[in-house]
C-alpha positions in Angstrom: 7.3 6.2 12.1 9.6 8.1 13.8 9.1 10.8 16.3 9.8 13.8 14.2 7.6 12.3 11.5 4.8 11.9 13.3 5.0 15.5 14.3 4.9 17.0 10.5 2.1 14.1 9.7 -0.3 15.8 12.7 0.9 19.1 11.5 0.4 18.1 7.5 -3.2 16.8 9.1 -4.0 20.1 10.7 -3.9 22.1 7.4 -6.7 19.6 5.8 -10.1 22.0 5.4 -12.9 19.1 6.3 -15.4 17.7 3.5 -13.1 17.9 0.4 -12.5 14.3 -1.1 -9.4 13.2 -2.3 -10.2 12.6 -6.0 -10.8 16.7 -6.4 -12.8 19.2 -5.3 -15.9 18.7 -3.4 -18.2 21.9 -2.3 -17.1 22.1 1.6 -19.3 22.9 4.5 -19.7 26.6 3.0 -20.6 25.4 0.0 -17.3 26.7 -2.1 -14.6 24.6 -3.5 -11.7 24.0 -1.4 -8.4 26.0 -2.8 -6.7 24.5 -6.0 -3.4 24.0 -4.8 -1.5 22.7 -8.1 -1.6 22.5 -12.2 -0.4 19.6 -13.7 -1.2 18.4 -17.5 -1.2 14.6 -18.6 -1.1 13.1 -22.0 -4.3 11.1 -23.4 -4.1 8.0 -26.1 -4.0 10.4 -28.8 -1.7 12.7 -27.6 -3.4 15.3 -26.6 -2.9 17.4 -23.7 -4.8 18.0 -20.3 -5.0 20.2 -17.5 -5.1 18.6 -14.6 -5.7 20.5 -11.2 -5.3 18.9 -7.8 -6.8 20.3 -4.4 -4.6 21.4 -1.5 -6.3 18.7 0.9 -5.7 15.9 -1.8 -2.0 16.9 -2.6 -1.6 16.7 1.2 -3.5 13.4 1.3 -1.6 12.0 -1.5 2.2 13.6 0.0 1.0 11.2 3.4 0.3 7.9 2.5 3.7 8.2 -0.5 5.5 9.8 3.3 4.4 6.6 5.2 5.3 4.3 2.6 9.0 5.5 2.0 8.9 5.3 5.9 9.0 1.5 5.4 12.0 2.0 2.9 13.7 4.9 3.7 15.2 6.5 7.1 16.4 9.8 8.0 19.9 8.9 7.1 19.0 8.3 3.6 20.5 10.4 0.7 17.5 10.0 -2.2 18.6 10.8 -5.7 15.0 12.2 -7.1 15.0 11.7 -11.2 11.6 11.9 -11.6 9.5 14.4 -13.8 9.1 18.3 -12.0 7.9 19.7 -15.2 4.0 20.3 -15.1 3.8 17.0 -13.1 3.0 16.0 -9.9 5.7 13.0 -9.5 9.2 15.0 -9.0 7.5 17.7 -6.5 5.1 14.7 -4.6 7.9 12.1 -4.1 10.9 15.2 -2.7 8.4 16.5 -0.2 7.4 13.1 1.1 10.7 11.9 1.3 11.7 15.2 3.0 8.8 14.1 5.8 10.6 11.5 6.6 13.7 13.3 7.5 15.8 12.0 4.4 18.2 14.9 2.0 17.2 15.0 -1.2 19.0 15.1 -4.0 16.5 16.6 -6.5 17.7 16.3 -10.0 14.5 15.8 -13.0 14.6 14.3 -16.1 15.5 17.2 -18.6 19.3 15.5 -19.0 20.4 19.3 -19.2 21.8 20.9 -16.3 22.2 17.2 -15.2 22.6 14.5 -17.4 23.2 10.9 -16.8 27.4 11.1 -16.5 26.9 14.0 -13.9 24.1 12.1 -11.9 26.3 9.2 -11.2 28.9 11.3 -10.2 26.7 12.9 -7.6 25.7 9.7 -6.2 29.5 8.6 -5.7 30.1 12.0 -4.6 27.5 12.1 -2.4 26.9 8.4 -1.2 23.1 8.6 -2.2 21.6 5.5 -0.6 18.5 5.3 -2.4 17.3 6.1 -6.0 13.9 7.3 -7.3 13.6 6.8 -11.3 12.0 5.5 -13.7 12.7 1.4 -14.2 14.3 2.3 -17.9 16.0 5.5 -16.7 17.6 3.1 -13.2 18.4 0.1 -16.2 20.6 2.9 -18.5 22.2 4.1 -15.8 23.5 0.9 -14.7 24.6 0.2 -17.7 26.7 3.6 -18.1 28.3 2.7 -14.8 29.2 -0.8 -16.1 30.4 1.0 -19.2 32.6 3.1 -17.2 33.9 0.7 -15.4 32.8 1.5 -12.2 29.5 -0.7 -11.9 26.6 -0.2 -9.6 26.4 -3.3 -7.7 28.8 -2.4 -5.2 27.9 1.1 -5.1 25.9 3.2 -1.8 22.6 2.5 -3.3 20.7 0.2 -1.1 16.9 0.9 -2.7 16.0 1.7 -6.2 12.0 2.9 -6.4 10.7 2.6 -9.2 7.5 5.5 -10.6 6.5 6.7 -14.4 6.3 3.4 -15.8 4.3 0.2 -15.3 7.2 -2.3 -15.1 7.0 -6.0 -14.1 8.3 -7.7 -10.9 10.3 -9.9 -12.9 12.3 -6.5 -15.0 12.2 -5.1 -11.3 13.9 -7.6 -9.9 16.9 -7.8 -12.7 17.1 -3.4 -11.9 18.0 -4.5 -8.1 20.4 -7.0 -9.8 22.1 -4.7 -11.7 22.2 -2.1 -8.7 23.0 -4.5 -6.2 19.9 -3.1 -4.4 16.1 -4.0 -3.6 14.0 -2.6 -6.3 10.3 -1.4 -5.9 7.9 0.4 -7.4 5.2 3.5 -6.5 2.0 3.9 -8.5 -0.4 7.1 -9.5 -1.8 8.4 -12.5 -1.5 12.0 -14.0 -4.4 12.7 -11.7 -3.6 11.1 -8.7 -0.2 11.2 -7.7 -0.7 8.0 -4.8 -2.8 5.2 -5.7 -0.9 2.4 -4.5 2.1 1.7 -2.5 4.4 -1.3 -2.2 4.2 -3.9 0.9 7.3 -5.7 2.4 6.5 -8.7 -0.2 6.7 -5.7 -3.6 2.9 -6.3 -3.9 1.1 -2.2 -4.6 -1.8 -2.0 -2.2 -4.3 0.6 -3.1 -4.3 3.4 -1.0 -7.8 2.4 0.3 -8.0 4.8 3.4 -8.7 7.5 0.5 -9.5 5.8 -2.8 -12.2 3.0 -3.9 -10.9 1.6 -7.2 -12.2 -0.8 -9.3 -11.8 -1.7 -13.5 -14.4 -1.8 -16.0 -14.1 -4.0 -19.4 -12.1 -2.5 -22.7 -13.3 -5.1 -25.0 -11.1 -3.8 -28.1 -8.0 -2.2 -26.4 -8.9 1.5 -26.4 -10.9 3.8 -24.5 -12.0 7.4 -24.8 -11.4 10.7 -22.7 -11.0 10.6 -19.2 -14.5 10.9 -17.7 -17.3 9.1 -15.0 -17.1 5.2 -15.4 -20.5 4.0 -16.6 -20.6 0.1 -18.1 -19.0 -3.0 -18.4 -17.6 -3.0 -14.6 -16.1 -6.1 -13.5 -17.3 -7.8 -10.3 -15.2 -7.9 -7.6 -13.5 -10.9 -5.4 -11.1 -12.1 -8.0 -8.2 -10.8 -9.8 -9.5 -8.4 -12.5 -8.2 -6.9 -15.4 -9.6 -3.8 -17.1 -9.2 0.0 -17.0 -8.7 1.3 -13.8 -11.4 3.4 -12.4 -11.1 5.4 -8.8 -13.2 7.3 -6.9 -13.5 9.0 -3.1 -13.0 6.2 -0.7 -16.1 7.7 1.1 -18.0 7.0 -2.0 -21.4 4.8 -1.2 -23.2 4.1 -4.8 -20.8 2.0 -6.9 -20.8 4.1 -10.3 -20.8 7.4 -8.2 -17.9 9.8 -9.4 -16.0 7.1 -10.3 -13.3 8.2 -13.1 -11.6 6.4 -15.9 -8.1 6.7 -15.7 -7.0 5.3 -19.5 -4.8 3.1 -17.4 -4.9 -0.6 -18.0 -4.7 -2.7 -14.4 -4.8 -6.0 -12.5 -7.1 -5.7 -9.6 -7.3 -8.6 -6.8 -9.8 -8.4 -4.2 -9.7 -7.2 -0.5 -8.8 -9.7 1.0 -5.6 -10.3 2.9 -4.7 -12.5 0.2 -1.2 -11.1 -0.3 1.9 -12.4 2.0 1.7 -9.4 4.4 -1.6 -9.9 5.4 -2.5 -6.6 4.5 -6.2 -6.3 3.1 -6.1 -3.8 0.7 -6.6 -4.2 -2.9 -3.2 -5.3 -5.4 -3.1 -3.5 -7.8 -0.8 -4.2 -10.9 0.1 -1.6 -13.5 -0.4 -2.4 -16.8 0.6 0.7 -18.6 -2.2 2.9 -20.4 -5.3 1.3 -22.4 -4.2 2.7 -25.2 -1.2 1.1 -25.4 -2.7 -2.8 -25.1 -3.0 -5.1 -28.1 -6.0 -7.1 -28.6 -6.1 -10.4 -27.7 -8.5 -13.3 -27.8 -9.2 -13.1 -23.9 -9.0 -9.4 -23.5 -6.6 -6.6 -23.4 -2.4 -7.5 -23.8 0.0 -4.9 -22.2 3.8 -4.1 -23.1 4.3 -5.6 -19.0 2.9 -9.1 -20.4 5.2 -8.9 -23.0 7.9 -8.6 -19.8 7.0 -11.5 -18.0 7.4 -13.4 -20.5 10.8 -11.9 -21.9 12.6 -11.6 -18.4 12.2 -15.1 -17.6 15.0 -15.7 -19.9 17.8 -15.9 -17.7 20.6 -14.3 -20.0 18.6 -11.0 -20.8 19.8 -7.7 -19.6 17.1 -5.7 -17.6 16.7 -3.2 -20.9 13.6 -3.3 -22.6 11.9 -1.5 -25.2 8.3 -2.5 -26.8 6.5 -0.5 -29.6 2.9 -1.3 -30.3 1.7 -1.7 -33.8 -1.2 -3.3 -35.3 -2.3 -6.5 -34.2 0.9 -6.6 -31.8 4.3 -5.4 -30.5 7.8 -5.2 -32.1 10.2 -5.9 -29.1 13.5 -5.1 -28.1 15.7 -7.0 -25.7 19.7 -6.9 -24.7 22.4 -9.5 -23.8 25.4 -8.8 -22.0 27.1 -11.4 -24.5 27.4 -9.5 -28.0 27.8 -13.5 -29.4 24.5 -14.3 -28.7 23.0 -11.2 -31.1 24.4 -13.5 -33.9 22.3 -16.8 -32.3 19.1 -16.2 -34.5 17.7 -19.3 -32.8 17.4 -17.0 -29.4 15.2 -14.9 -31.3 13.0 -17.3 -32.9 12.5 -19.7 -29.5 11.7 -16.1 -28.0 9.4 -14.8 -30.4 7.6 -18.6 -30.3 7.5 -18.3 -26.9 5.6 -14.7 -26.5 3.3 -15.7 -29.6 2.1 -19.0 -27.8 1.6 -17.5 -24.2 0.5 -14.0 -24.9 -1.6 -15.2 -28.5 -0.7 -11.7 -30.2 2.2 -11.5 -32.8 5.1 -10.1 -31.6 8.7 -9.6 -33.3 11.5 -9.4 -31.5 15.0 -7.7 -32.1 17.8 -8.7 -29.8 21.0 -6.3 -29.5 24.0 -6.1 -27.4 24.0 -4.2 -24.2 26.9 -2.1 -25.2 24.6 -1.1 -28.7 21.7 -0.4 -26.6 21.4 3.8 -26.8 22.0 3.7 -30.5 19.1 0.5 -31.2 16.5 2.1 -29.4 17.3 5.6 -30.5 
């Protein structure tokens, strides 16, 4: 970290009132709740709408360990396009004032496609030679493709990092983003609630930011779960890679069930043990997109990102992806750069074999060409 960083970390340290815990507020030493710093809302299974409040100390907390993983990725002389959600989220605000820790101008221009829309925000990365891109991995994929479209694609552009947040997305669809960007892709991960749960490492791997949080996944034996609340049941034991809903709690925590939360996000948790390539022992975590959008399966839960590792080892397959659930499964759609192989119904079928053998759900799948893309998925 560099030497200005450091600075605005001790100072961003100093402004922490002791006691409160990072997964909300905690009575401090006078026995009152630490201040509320920020309102946020997230979306349940249903659809409903939350409020969401964070703490001051855990906004700071969450701003830190996000600041000293862009450190790894980012450097002062970065210009970061930001087109991540401002609007009663915690993402847009989160990821501009850690990358502004760092040193790094921001470019901060949301999601509403108003003021800024897609044509306009390509322009001010040529205009601008942004180096770096913050999206999410369906936004980064139609952008590419507009670029292409225009005929002045991304793979030779100034963009060196895409960083992928908002959507679980799997290494395999990351990897064709940097592809199409010429760039190394990555991703962040939070929840409505917690803006920084786990950050990538040098091999892509998201560690769990374990200096704050414990987490840990409980069984969802048909699919679903219920509101957010204290995890109770069905938790899985650790030292292997586990897959369940993601539960999180105050690092600090000693009893295992204690104010542990359900998040309604589906996960893959491996154990702590320096198992991953950088040696570092934190948790992996792997996004799996929300419980309520699994399928089940014979040997547990089956998430839209299964359905991508499966899809995007198909060499010939643009990085755009779209997956509806329904019952019993998911109706899929997938683009090819080559409009003649939309007329190959073969492609389709070995696909669709394919998924149904490995991921043992049904699953139908709609191929289209890259050029049709807006208009299929519309």
């Amino acid at each position: 970290m560099s030497e200005s960083t450091s600075r605005l970390y001790e100072r961003f340290l100093e402004l922490l009132a002791p006691g409160a815990g990072p997964a909300g507020p905690t009575a401090g030493a006078n026995g009152r709740e630490p201040v509320r710093a920020r309102y946020g809302e997230r979306i349940d299974g249903e659809g409903r709408t939350h409020p969401v409040v964070i703490t001051r100390d855990a906004w700071i907390l969450n701003q830190i360990d996000m600041a000293l993983s862009f450190d790894q990725l980012l450097t002062a002389d970065d210009v970061v396009v930001v087109a991540a959600p401002y609007e009663l989220s915690f993402v847009g605000a989160g990821v501009d004032r850690a990358i502004e820790m760092i040193g790094a101008s921001v470019i901060s221009v949301g999601t509403s496609n108003t003021i800024c829309p897609m044509p306009r925000l390509l322009g001010l990365i040529e205009e601008y030679g942004a180096t770096a891109l913050v999206c999410a991995p369906s936004l980064a994929t139609e952008l590419a493709s507009l670029a292409a479209s225009a005929e002045r694609p991304f793979d030779r552009s100034s963009v060196r990092s895409v960083i992928c947040v908002g959507e679980a997305c799997s290494r395999k669809r990351l990897d064709r983003i940097g592809a199409a960007w010429g760039a190394r892709a990555c991703a962040l991960y939070g929840t409505p609630s917690v803006p920084t749960v786990a950050v990538p490492c040098a091999y892509g791997a998201l560690h769990v930011c374990d200096d704050r949080l414990r987490a840990s996944v409980r069984d969802v034996p048909d699919g679903r779960t219920g509101p957010e609340g204290t995890g109770e049941g069905g938790r899985r034991p650790q030292g292997a890679v586990t897959r369940g809903e993601l539960l999180l709690a105050p690092a600090d925590t000693t009893a295992p069930g204690d104010e542990s939360r359900a998040t309604g996000e589906l996960v893959e948790l491996g154990p702590a043990d320096g198992s991953c390539a950088c040696g570092e022992k934190s948790p992996v975590l792997t996004p799996l997109g929300r419980v309520s959008g699994a399928v089940s399966g014979r040997s547990g839960p089956v998430s839209a990102v299964d359905v991508e590792r499966v899809v995007f080892d198909c060499a010939d397959l643009a990085p755009h992806f779209a997956c509806e659930v329904r019952d019993g499964g998911f109706d899929v759609t997938c683009a090819v750069p080559d409009g003649d192989a939309v007329r190959d119904p073969e492609a389709k079928r070995s696909l669709e074999k394919r998924l149904r053998a490995e991921l043992d759900v049904d699953v139908e799948v709609r191929i289209v060409a890259v050029d049709d893309w807006s208009t299929a998925v519309s």
